[in-house]
C-alpha positions in Angstrom: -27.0 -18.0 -4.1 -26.1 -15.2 -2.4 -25.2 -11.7 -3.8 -21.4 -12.1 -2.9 -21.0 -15.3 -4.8 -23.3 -13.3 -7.8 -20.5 -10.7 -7.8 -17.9 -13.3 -7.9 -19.4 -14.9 -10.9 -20.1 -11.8 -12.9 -17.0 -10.6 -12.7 -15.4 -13.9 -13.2 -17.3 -13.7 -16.5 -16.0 -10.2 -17.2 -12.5 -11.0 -16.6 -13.0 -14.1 -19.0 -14.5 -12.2 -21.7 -11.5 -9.4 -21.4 -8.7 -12.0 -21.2 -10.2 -13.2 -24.9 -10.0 -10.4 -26.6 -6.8 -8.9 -27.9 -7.6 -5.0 -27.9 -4.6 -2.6 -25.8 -7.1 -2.2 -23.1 -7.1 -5.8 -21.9 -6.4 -6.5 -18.1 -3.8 -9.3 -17.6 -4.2 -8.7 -13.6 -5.9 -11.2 -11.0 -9.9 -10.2 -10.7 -11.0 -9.0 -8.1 -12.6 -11.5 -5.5 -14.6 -11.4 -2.3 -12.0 -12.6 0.4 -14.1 -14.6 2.3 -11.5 -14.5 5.7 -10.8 -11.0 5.3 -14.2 -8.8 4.4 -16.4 -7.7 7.6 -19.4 -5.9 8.0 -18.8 -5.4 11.8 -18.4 -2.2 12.7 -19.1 1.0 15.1 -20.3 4.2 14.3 -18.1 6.6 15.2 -20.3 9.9 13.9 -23.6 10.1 11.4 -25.0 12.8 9.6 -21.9 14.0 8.3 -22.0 16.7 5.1 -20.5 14.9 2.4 -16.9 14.2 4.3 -14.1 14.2 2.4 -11.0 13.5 4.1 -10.2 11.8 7.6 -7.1 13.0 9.9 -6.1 11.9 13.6 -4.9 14.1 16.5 -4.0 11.4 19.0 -7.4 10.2 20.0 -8.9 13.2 18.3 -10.1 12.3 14.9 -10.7 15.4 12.2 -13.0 15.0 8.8 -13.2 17.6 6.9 -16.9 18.5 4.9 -17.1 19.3 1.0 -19.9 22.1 1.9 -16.8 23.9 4.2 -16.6 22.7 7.8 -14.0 20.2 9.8 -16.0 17.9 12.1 -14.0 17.5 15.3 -14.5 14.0 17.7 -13.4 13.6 20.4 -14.6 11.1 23.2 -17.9 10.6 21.9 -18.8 14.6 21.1 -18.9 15.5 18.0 -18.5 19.2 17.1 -19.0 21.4 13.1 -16.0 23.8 12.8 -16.1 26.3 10.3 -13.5 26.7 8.1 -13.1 31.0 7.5 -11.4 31.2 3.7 -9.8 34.6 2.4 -11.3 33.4 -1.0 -14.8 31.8 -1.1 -15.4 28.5 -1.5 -16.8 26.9 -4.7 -19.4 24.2 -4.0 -20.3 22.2 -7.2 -20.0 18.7 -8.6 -16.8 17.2 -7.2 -15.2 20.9 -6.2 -15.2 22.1 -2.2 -13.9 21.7 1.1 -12.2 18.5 0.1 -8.9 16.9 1.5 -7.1 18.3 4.6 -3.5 17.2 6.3 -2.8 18.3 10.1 0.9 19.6 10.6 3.0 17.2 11.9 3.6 19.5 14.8 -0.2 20.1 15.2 -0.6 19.3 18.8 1.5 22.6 19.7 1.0 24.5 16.7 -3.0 24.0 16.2 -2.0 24.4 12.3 -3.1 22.3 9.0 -3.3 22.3 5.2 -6.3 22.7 2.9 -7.7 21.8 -0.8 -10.4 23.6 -1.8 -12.2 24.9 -4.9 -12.4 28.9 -5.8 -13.8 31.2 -8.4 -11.9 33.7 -9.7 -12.7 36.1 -13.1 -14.8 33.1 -14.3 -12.7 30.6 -13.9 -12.8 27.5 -11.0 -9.5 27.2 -9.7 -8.4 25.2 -6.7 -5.8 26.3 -4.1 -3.7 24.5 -1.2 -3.3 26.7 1.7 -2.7 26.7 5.7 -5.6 27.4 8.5 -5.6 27.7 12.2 -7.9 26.4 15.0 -8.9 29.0 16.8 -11.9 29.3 19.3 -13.5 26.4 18.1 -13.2 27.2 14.2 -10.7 27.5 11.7 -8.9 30.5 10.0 -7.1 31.0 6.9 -3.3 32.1 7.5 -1.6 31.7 4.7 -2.1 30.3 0.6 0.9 28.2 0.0 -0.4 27.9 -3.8 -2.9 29.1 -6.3 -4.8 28.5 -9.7 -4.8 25.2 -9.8 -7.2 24.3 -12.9 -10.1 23.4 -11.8 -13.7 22.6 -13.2 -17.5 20.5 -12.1 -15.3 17.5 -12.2 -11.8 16.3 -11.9 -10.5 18.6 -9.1 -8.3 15.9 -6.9 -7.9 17.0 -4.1 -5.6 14.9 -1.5 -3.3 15.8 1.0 -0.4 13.8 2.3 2.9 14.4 4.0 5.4 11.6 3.1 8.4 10.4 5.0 10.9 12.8 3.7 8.3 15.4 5.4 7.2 16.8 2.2 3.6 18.4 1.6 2.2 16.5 -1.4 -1.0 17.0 -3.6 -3.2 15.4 -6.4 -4.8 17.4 -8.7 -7.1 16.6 -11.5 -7.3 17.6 -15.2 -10.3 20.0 -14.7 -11.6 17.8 -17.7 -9.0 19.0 -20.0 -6.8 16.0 -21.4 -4.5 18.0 -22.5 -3.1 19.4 -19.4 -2.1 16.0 -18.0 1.2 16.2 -20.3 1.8 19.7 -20.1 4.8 19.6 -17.5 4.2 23.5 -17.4 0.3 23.4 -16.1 -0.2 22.5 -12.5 -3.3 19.9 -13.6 -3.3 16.0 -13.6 -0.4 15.7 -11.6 0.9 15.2 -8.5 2.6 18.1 -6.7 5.2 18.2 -4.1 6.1 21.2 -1.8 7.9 22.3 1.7 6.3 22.6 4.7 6.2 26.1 4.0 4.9 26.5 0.3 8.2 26.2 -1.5 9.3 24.1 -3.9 12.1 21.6 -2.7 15.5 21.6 -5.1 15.2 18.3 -5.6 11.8 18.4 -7.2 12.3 16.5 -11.1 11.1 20.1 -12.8 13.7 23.3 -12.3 11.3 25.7 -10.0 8.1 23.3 -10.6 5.7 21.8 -8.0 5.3 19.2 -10.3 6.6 16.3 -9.3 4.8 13.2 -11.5 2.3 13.4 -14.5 0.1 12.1 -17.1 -3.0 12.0 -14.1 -6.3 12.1 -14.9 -8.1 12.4 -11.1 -6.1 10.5 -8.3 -7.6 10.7 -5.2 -5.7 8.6 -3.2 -2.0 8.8 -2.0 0.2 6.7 0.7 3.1 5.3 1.9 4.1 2.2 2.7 6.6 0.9 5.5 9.3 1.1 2.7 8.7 4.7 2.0 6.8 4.1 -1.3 4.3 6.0 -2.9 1.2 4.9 -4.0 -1.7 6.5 -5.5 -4.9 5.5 -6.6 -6.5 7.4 -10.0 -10.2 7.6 -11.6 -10.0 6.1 -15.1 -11.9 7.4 -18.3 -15.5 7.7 -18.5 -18.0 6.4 -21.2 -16.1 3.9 -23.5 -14.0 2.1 -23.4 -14.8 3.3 -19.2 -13.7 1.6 -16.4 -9.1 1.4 -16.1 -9.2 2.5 -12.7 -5.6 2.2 -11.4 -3.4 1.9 -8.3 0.2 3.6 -9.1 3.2 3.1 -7.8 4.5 7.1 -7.8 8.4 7.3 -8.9 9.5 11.4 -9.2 9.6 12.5 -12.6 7.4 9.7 -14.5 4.6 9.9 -16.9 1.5 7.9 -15.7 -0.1 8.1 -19.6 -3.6 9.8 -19.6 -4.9 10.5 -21.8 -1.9 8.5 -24.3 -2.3 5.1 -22.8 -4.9 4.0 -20.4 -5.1 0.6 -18.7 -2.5 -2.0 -19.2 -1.4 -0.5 -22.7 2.4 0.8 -22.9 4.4 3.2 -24.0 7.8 4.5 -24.3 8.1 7.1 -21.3 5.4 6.3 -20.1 4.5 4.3 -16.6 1.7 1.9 -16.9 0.1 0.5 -13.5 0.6 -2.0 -11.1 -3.0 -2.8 -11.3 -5.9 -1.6 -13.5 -9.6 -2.5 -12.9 -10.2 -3.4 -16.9 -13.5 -2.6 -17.7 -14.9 -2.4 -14.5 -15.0 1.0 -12.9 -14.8 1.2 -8.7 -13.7 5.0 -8.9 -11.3 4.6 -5.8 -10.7 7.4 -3.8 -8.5 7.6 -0.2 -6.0 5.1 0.5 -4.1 3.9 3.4 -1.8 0.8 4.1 -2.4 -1.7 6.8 -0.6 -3.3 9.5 -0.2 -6.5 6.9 1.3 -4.1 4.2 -2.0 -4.1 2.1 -3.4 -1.4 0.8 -6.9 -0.4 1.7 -8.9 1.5 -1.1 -12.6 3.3 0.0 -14.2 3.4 -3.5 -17.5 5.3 -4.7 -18.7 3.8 -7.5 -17.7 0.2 -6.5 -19.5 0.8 -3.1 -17.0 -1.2 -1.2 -13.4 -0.8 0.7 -11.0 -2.9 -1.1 -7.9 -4.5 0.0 -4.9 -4.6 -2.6 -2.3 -7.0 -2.1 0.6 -5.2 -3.9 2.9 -9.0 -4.2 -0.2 -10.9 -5.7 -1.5 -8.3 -7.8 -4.9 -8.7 -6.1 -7.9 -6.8 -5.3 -10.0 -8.2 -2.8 -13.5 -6.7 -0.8 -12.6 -5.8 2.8 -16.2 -4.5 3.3 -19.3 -3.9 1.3 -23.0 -2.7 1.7 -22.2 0.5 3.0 -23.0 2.5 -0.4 -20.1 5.3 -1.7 -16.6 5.5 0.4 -14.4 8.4 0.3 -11.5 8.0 2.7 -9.8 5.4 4.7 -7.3 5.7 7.3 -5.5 3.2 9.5 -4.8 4.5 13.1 -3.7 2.4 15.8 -4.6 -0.8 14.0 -7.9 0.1 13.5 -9.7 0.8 9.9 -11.6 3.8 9.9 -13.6 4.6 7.1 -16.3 7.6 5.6 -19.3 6.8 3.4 -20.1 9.6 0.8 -23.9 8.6 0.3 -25.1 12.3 0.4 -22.8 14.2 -2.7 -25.2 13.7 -4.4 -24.7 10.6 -6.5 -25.4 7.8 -3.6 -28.9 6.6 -1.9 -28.7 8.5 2.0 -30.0 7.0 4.9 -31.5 8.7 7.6 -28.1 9.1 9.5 -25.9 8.9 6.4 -22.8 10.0 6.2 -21.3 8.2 9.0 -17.5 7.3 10.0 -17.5 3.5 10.6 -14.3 1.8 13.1 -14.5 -1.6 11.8 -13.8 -4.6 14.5 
C-alpha cells in the first residue's frame, strides 16, 4: 500500500468517526482526497536556500519573494539576487513575526514602488505595520507607513497582502493571541483591513473611518480573487482541543467570521460560518491563489502539501505533496509556483531548502 492510499484511508476513518458524532464542531464537508489526475510531484527549481520566504510577487518575468529575517530575493533569468529591505522602525524577528507578505504597486514597472507587513517593537509591545518601500540601487527603502500598531505577538500576526479588483490595498491580521480582539470592531486585530492606494481609508469601507473591513479572524493568511471578483481567504483554526477547523472563507464586507464564538461548521446569528472547514484535521493553510480552472490552490504548513479546493464541490484535494511546509502560492502565466517554509523553524531543511518550485 502506498502512503497516498494510507492517507486516504486515515482520513476516510476520521471523516467517518466525525460524521457519527453529534457535537457543534462536526464537519458535514466532502474529505479531503488525493486526486489521483490532478496531484504532481514534477517540478523545477526556480531558487534554493531561500531564508524562510514568505510571500511571492511577479514583475513580468521578474519574480520577487520576500524573506521573514528582512530581505526581498529578486530572480530574474536564472540570477538570483538578496535585497535588503532598509525599515524606519526595526524589524521584529520571532516566532511567526518579520519580513512577511509584500504586494508590488500595480504601476511597479515605472514606479519601482511596493507594500510591506512586518513586525515592530515599540515601548514593549510587538506591533505590526503596513507601509510602502522603494527599489533603489539594488535594495529597498522605506518611504512611507501607510498604518501602524497593529497588535501583534510570537504568534498570530497575519500578515498578507493583496490588491483586489476594485484596486484596493487589503490586509490580514491576526489576533496577537488575544481572542478578544477578533470582535472588537474598534481594534485593528483578527480582521481583515482594506485601504487606498495611498493609506486612506475608502468611504465605502462597512465601519465610519475604520480600516476594518471584515471580522471575527483568528490568523488568515491567505487572500484572493476569483474571475468573478470574489474574495476568498484562507484562516488558521484553534490550537489544542477541539484543534484542527481550518477554514477557506468567502469574504463579504462587513461580516463576522465567529472566532472565537463559533468555530468550524457551528452557526450563529450574525455570524458567517465557512464554505469549507478542515474538522479535526489541522493543514494550517497559508497563501492562496486561483487557477486557470477556477480552483483554488492552498500552500499549507502543517498539512505539508498544496491543496486544490474546488469551490462547486466543496472539495479539498492534494495538488502536490512531499515537499514538507508551504507558505505561498501564486499562479502566473498558467504556471503554479510555489515556496516551501522547511527552515522557520518548525519543518525538517534540506541542504538547499527553501526553494521556489514551477510545477510542470
Amino acid at each position: 500500500m502506498n502512503n497516498s492510499m494510507k492517507i486516504g484511508i486515515l482520513l476516510l476513518a476520521a471523516a467517518l468517526l466525525s460524521t457519527a458524532c453529534t457535537g457543534k464542531y462536526n464537519s458535514t464537508n466532502k474529505i479531503e482526497a488525493v486526486d489521483s489526475q490532478t496531484k504532481v510531484n514534477a517540478y523545477t527549481i526556480i531558487a534554493d536556500k531561500l531564508h524562510i520566504p514568505w510571500s511571492i510577487q511577479f514583475d513580468g518575468d521578474t519574480i520577487y519573494v520576500s524573506e521573514r529575517e528582512g530581505n526581498i530575493v529578486k530572480i530574474n533569468d536564472g540570477s538570483i539576487t538578496r535585497q535588503k529591505v532598509r525599515l524606519r522602525k526595526p524589524l521584529k524577528l520571532e516566532g511567526e513575526g518579520g519580513f512577511l507578505g509584500i504586494q508590488l504597486a500595480p504601476d511597479f514597472s515605472e514606479s519601482r514602488q511596493a507594500y510591506a507587513y512586518h513586525t515592530y517593537e515599540e515601548k514593549g509591545k510587538t506591533l505590526n505595520r503596513v507601509i510602502v518601500l522603494q527599489e533603489k540601487n539594488g535594495a529597498w527603502e522605506e518611504t512611507k507607513s501607510l498604518l501602524e500598531g497593529i497588535p501583534g505577538a510570537i504568534y498570530h500576526d497575519g500578515g498578507r497582502l493583496g490588491i483586489g479588483p476594485d484596486k484596493m490595498l487589503y490586509m490580514t491580521t491576526g489576533d496577537a493571541t488575544q481572542d478578544a480582539l477578533a470582535q472588537d470592531v474598534n481594534s485593528t486585530a483578527g480582521k481583515i483591513l482594506r485601504m487606498t492606494l495611498d493609506g486612506k481609508v475608502p468611504a465605502d469601507n462597512p465601519f465610519p473611518k475604520s480600516y476594518v473591513y471584515t471580522y471575527g479572524h483568528r490568523n488568515p493568511q491567505g487572500i484572493a480573487w476569483d474571475k468573478q471578483g470574489r474574495m476568498f481567504s484562507s484562516e488558521h483554526g484553534p490550537s489544542g482541543d477541539p484543534g484542527g477547523h481550518d477554514e477557506i472563507n468567502l469574504i463579504e464586507k462587513g461580516r463576522n467570521y465567529g472566532w472565537p464564538v463559533i468555530i468550524g461548521n457551528a452557526k450563529k446569528e450574525g455570524m458567517v460560518s465557512p464554505l469549507y472547514q478542515t474538522g479535526d484535521i489541522a493543514i494550517a493553510p497559508s497563501g492562496i491563489s486561483f487557477d486557470a480552472e477556477g480552483q483554488l490552490l492552498i500552500a499549507a504548513l502543517k498539512g505539508e502539501k498544496l491543496y486544490r479546493y474546488n469551490p462547486g464541490a466543496n472539495l479539498l484535494t492534494v495538488k502536490l505533496e512531499g515537499e514538507g511546509r508551504l507558505r505561498d502560492v501564486k499562479v502566473h502565466n498558467g504556471n503554479i509556483y510555489v515556496i516551501t517554509n522547511n527552515t522557520d523553524g518548525r519543518g525538517k531543511p534540506s541542504a538547499n531548502d527553501d526553494r521556489l518550485l514551477m510545477l510542470k
